[in-house]
mmCIF file of the N, C-alpha and C atoms, coordinates in Angstrom:
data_MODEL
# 
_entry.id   MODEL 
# 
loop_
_atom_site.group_PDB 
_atom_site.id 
_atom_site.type_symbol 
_atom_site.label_atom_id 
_atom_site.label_alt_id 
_atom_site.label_comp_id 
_atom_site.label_asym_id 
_atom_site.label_entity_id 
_atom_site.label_seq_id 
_atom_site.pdbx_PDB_ins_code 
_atom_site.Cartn_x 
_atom_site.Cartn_y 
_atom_site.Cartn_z 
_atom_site.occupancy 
_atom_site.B_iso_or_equiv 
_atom_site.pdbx_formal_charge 
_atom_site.auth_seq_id 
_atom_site.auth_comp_id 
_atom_site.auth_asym_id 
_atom_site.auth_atom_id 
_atom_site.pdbx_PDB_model_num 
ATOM 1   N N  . UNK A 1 1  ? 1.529   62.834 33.091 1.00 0.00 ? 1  UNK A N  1 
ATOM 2   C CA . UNK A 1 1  ? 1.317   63.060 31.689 1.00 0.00 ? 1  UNK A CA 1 
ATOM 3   C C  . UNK A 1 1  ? 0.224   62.099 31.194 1.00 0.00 ? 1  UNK A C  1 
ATOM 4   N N  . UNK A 1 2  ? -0.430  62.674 30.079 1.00 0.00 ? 2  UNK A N  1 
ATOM 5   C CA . UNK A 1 2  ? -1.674  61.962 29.972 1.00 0.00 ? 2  UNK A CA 1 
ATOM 6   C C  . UNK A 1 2  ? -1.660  61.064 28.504 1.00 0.00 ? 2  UNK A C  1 
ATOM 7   N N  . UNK A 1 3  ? -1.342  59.803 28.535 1.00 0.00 ? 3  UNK A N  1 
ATOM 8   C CA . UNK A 1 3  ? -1.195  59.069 27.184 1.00 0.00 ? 3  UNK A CA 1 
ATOM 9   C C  . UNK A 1 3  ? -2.644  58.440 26.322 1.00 0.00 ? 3  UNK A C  1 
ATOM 10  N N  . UNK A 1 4  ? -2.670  58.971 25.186 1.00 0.00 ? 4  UNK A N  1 
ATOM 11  C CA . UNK A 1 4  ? -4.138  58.448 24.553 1.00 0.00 ? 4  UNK A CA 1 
ATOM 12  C C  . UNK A 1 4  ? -3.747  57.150 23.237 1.00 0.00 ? 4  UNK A C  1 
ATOM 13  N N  . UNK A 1 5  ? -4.162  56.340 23.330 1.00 0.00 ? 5  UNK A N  1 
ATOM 14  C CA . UNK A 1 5  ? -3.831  55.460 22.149 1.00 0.00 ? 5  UNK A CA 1 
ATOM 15  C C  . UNK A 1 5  ? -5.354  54.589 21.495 1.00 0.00 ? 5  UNK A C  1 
ATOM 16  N N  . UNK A 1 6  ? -5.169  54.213 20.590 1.00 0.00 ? 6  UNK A N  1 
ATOM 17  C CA . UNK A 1 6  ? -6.500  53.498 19.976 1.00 0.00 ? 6  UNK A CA 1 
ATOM 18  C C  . UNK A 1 6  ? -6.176  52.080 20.201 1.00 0.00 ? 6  UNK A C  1 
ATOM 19  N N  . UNK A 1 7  ? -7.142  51.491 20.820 1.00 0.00 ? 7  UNK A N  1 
ATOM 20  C CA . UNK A 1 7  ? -6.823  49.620 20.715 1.00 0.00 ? 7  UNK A CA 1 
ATOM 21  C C  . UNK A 1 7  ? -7.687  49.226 20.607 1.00 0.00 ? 7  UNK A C  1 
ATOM 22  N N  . UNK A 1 8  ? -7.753  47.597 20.236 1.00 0.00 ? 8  UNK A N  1 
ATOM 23  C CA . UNK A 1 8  ? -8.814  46.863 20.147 1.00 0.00 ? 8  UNK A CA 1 
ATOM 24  C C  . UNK A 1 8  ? -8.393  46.073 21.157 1.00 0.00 ? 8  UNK A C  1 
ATOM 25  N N  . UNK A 1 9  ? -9.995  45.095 21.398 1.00 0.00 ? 9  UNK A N  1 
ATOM 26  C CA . UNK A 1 9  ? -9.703  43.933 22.727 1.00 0.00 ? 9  UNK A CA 1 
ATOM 27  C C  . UNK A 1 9  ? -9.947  42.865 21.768 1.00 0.00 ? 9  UNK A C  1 
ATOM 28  N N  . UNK A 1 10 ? -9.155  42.085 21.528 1.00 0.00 ? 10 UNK A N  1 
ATOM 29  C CA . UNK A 1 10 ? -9.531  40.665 21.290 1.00 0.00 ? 10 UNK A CA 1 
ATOM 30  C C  . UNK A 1 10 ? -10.752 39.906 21.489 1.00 0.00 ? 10 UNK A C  1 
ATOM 31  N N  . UNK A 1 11 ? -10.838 39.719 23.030 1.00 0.00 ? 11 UNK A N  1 
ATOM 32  C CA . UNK A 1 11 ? -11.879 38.874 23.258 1.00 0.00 ? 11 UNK A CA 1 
ATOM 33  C C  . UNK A 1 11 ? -13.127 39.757 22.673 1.00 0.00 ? 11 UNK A C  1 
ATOM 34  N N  . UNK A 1 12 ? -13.377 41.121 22.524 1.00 0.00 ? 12 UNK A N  1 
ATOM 35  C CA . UNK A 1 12 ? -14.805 41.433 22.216 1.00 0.00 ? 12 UNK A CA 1 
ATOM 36  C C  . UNK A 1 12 ? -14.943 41.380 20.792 1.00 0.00 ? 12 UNK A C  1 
ATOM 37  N N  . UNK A 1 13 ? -14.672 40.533 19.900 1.00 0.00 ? 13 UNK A N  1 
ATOM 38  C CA . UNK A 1 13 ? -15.286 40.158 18.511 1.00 0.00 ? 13 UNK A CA 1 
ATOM 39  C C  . UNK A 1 13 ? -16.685 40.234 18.671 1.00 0.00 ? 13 UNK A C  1 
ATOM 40  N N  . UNK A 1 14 ? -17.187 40.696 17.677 1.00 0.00 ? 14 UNK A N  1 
ATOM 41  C CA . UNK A 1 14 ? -18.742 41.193 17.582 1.00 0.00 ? 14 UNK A CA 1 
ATOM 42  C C  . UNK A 1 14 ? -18.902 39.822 16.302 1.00 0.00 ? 14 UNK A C  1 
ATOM 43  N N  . UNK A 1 15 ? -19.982 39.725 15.649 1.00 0.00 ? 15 UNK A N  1 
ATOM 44  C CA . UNK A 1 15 ? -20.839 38.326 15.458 1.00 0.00 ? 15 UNK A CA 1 
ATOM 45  C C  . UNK A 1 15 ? -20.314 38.390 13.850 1.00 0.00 ? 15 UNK A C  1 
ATOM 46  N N  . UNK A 1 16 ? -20.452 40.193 13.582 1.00 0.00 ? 16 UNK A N  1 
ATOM 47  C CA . UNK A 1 16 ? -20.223 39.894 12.183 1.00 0.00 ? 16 UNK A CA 1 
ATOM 48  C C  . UNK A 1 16 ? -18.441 40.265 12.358 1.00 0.00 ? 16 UNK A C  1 
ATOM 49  N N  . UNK A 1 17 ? -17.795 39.622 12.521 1.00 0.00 ? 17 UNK A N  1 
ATOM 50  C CA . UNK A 1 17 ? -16.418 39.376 12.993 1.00 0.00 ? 17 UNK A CA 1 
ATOM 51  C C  . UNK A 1 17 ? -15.321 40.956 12.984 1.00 0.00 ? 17 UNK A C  1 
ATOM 52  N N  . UNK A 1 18 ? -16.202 41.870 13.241 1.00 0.00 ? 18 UNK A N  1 
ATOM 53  C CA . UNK A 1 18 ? -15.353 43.005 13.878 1.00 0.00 ? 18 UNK A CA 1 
ATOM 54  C C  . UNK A 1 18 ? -15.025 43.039 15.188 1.00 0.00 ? 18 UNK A C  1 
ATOM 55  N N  . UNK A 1 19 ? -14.168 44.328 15.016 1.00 0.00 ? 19 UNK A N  1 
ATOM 56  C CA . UNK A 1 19 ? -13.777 44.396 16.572 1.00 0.00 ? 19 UNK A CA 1 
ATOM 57  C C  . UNK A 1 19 ? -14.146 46.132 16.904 1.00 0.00 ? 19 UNK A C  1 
ATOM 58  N N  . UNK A 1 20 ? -14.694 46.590 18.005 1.00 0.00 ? 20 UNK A N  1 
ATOM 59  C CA . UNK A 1 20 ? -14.892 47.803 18.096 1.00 0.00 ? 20 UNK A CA 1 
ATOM 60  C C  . UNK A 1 20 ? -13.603 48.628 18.636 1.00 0.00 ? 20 UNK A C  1 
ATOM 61  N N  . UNK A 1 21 ? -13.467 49.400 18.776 1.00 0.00 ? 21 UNK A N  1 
ATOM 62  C CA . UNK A 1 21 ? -12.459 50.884 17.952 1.00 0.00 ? 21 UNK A CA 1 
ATOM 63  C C  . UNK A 1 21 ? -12.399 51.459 19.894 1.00 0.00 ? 21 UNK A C  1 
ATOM 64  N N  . UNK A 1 22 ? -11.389 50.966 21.078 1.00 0.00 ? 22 UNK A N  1 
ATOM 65  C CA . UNK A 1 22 ? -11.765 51.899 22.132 1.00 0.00 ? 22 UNK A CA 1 
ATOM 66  C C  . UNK A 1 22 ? -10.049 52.952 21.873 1.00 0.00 ? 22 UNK A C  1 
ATOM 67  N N  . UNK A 1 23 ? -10.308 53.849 22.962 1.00 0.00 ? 23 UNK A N  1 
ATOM 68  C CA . UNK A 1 23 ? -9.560  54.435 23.252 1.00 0.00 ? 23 UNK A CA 1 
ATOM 69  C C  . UNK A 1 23 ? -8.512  54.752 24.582 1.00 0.00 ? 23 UNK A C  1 
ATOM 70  N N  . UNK A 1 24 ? -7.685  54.467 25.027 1.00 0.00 ? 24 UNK A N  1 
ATOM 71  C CA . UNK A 1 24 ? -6.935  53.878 26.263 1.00 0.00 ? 24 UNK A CA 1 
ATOM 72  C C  . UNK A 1 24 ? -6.474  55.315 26.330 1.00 0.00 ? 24 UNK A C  1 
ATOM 73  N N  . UNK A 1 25 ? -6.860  55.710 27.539 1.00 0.00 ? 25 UNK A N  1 
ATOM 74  C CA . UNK A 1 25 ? -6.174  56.857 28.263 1.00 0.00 ? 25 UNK A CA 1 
ATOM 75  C C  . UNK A 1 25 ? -5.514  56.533 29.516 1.00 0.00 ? 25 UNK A C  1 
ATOM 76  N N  . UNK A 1 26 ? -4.311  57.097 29.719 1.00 0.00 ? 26 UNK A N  1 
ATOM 77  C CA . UNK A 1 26 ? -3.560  56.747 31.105 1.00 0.00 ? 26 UNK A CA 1 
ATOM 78  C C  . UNK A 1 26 ? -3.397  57.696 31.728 1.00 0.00 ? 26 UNK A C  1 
ATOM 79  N N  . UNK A 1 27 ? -3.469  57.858 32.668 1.00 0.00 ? 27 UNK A N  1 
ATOM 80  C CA . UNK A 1 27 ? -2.859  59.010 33.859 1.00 0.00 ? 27 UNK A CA 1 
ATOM 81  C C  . UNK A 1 27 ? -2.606  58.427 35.292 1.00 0.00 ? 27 UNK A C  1 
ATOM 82  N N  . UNK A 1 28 ? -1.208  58.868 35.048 1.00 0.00 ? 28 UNK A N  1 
ATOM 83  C CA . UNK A 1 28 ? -0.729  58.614 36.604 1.00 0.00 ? 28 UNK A CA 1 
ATOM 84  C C  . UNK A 1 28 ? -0.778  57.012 36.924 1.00 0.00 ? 28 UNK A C  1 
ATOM 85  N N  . UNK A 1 29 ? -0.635  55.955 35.926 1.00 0.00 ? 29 UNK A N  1 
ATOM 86  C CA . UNK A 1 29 ? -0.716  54.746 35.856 1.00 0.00 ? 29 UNK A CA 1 
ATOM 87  C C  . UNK A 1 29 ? -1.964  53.991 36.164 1.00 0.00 ? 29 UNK A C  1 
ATOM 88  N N  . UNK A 1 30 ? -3.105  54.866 35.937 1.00 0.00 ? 30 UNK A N  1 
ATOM 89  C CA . UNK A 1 30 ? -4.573  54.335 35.838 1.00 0.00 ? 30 UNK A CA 1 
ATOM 90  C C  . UNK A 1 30 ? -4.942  54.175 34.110 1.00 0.00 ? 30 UNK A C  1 
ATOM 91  N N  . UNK A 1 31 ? -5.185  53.516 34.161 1.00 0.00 ? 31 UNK A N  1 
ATOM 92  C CA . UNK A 1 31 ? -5.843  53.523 32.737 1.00 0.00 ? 31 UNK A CA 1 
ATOM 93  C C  . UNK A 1 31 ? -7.385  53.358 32.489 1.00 0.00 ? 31 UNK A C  1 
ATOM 94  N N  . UNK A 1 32 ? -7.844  53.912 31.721 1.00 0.00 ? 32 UNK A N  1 
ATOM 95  C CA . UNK A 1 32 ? -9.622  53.659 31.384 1.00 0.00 ? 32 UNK A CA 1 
ATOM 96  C C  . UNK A 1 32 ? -9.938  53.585 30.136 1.00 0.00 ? 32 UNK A C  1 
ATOM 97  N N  . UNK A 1 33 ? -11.023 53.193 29.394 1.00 0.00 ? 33 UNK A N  1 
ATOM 98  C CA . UNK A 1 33 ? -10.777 52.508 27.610 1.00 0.00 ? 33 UNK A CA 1 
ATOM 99  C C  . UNK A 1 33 ? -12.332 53.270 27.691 1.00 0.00 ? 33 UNK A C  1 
ATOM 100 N N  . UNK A 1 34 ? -12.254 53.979 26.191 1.00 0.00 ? 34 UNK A N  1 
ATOM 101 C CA . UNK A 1 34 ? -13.445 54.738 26.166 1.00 0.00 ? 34 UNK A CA 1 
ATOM 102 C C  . UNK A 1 34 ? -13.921 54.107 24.921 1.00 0.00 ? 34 UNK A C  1 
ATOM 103 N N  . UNK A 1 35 ? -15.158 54.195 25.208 1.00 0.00 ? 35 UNK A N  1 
ATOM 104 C CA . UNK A 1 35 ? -15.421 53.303 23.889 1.00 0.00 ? 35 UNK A CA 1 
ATOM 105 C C  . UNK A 1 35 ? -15.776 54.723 22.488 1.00 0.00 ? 35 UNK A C  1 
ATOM 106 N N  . UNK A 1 36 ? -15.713 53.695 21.258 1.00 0.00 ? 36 UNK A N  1 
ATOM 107 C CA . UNK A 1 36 ? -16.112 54.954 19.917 1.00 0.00 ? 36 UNK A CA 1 
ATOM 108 C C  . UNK A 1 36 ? -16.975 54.177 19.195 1.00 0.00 ? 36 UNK A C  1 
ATOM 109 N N  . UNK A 1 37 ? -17.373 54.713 18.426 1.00 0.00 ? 37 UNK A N  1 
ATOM 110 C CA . UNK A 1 37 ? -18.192 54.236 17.380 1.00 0.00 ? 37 UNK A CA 1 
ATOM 111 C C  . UNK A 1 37 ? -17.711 53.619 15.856 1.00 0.00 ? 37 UNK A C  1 
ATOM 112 N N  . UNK A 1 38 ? -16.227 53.954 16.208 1.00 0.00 ? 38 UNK A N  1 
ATOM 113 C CA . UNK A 1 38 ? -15.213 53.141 15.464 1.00 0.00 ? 38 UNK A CA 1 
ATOM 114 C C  . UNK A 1 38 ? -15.318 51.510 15.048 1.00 0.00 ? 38 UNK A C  1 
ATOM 115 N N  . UNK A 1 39 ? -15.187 50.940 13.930 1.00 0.00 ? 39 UNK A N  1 
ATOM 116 C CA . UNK A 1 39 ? -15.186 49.467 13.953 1.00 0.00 ? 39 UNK A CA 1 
ATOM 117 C C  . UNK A 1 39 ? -13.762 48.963 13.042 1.00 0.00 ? 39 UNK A C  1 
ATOM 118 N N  . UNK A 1 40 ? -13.696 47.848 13.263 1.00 0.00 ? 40 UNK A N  1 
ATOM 119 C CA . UNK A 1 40 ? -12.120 47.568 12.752 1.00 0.00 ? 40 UNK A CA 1 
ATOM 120 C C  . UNK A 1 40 ? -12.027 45.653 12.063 1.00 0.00 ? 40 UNK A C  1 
ATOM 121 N N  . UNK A 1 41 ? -11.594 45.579 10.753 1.00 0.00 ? 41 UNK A N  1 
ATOM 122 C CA . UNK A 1 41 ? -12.336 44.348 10.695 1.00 0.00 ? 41 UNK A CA 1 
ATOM 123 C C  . UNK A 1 41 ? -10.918 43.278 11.064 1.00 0.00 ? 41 UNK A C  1 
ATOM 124 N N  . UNK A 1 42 ? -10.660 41.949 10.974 1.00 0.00 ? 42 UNK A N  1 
ATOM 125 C CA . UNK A 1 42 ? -9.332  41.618 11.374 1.00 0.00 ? 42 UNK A CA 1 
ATOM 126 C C  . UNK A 1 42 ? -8.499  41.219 10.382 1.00 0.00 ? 42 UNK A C  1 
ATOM 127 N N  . UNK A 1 43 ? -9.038  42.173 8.878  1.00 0.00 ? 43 UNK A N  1 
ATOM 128 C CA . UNK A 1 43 ? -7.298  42.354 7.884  1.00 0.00 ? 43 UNK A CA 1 
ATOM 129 C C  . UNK A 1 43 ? -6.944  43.878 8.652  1.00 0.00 ? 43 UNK A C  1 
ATOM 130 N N  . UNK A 1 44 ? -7.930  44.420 9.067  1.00 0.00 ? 44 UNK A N  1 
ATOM 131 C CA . UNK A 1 44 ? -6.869  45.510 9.522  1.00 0.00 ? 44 UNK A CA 1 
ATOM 132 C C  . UNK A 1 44 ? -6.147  45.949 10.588 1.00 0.00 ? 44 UNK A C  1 
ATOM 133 N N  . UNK A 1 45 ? -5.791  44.810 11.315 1.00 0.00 ? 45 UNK A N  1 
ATOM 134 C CA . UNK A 1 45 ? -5.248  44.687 12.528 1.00 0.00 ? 45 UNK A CA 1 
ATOM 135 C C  . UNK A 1 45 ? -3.726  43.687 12.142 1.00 0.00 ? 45 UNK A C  1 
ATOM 136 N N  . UNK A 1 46 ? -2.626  43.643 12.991 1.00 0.00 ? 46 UNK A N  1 
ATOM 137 C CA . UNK A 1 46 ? -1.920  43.236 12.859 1.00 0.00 ? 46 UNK A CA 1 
ATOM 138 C C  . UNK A 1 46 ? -1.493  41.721 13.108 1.00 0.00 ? 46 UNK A C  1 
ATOM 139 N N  . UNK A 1 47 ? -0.580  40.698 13.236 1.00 0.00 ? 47 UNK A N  1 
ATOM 140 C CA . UNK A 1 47 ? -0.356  39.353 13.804 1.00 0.00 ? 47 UNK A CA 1 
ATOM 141 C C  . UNK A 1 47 ? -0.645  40.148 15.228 1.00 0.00 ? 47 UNK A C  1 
ATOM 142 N N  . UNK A 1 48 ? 0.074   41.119 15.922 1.00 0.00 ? 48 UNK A N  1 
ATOM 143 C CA . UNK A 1 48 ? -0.431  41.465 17.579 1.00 0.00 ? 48 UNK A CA 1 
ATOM 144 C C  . UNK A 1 48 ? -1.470  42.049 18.227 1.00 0.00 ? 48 UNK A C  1 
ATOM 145 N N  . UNK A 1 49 ? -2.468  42.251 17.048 1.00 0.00 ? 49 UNK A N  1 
ATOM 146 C CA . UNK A 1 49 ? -3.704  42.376 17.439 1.00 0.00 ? 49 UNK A CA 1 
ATOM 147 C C  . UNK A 1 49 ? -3.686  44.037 17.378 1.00 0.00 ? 49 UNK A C  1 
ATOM 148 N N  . UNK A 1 50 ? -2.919  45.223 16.572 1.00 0.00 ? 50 UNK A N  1 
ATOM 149 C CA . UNK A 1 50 ? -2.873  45.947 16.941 1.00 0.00 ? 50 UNK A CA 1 
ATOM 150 C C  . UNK A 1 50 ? -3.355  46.871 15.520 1.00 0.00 ? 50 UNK A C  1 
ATOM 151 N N  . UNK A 1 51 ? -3.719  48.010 15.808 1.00 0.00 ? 51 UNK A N  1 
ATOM 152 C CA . UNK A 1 51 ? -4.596  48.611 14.296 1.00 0.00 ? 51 UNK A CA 1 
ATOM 153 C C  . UNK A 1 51 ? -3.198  48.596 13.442 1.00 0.00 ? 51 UNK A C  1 
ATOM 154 N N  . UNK A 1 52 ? -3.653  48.617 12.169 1.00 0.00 ? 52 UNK A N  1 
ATOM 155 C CA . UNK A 1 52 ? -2.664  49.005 10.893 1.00 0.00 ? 52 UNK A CA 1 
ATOM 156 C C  . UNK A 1 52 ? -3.231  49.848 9.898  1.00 0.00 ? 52 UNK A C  1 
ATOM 157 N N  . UNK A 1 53 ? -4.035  49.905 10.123 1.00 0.00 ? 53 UNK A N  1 
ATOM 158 C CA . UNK A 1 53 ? -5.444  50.764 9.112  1.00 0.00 ? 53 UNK A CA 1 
ATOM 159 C C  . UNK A 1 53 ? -5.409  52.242 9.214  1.00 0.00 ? 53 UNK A C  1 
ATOM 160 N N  . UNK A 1 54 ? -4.544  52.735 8.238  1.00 0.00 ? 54 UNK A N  1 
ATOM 161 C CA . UNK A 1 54 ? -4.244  54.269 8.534  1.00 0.00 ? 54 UNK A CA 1 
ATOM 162 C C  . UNK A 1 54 ? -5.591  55.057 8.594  1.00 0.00 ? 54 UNK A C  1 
ATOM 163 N N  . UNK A 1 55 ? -6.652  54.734 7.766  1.00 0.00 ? 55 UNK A N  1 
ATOM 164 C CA . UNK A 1 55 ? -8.073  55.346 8.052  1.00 0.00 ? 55 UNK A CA 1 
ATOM 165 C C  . UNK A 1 55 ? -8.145  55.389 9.374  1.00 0.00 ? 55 UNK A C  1 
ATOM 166 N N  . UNK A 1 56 ? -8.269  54.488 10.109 1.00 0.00 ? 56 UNK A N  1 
ATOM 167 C CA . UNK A 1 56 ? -8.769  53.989 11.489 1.00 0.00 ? 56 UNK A CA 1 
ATOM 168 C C  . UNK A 1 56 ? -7.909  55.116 12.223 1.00 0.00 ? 56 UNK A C  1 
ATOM 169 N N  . UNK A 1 57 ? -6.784  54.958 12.350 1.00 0.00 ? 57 UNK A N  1 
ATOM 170 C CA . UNK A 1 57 ? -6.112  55.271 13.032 1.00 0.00 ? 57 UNK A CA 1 
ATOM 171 C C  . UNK A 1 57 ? -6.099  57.048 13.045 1.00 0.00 ? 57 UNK A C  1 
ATOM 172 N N  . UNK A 1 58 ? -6.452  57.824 12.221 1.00 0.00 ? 58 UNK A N  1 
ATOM 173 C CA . UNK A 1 58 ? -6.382  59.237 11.494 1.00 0.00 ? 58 UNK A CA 1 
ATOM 174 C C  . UNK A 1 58 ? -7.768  59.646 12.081 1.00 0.00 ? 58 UNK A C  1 
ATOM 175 N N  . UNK A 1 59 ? -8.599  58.584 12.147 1.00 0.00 ? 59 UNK A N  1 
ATOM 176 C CA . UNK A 1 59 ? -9.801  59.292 12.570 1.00 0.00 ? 59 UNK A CA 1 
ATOM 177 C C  . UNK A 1 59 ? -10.053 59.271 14.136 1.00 0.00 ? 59 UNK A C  1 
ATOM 178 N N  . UNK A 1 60 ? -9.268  58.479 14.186 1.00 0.00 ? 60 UNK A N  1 
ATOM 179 C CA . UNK A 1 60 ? -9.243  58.172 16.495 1.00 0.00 ? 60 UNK A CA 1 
ATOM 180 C C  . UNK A 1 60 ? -8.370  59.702 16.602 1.00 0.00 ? 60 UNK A C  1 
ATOM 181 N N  . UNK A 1 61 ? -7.391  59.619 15.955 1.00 0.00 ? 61 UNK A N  1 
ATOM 182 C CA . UNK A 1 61 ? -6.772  60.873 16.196 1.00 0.00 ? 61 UNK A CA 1 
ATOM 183 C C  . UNK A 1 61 ? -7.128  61.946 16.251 1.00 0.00 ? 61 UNK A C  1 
ATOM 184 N N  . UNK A 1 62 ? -8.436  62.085 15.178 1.00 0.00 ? 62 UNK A N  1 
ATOM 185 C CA . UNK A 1 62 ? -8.944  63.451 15.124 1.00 0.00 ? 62 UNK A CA 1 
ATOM 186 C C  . UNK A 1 62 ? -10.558 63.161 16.311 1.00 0.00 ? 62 UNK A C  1 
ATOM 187 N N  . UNK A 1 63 ? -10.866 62.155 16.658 1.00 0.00 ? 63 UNK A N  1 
ATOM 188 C CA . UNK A 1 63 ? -11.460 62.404 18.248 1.00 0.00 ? 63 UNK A CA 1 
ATOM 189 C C  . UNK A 1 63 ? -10.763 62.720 19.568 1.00 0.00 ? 63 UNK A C  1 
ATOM 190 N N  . UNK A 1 64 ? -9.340  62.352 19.299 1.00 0.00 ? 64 UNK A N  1 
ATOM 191 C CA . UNK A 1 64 ? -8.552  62.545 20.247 1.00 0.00 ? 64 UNK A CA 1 
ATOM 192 C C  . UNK A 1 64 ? -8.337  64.460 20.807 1.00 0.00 ? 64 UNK A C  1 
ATOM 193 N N  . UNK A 1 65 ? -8.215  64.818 19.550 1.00 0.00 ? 65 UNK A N  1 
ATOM 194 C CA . UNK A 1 65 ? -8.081  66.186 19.325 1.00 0.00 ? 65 UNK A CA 1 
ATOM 195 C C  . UNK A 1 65 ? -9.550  66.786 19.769 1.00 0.00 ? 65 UNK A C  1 
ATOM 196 N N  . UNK A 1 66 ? -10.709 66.429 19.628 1.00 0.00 ? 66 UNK A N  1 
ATOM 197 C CA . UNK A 1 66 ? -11.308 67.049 20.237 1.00 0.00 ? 66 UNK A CA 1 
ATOM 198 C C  . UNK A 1 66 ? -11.848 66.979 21.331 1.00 0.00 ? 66 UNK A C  1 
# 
């Protein structure tokens, strides 16, 4: 089964203090992170580093879908 989720990486903070927007696909316990053109700043991420930003999150979804 094929799992898609949106994450950010920590360590890749960009200069003007975002974080870019990938996408984690799994299959069969491989995983690969696709990158988007998504950006995410760090009020909209959580204490675990994880999106909270319903924008963000609505629009990965609708790349997901296509």
């Amino acid at each position: 089964m094929i799992t898609f989720k949106a994450i950010i990486i920590p360590n890749n903070k960009r200069r003007d203090g975002t974080f870019p927007v990938k996408i984690r696909v799994t299959f069969k316990g491989v995983s690969r992170r696709l990158p988007t053109t998504l950006v995410c700043k760090s009020q909209d991420l959580t204490k675990g580093n994880r999106i909270k930003n319903a924008d963000i999150l609505e629009r990965v979804d609708d790349l997901i879908r296509r």
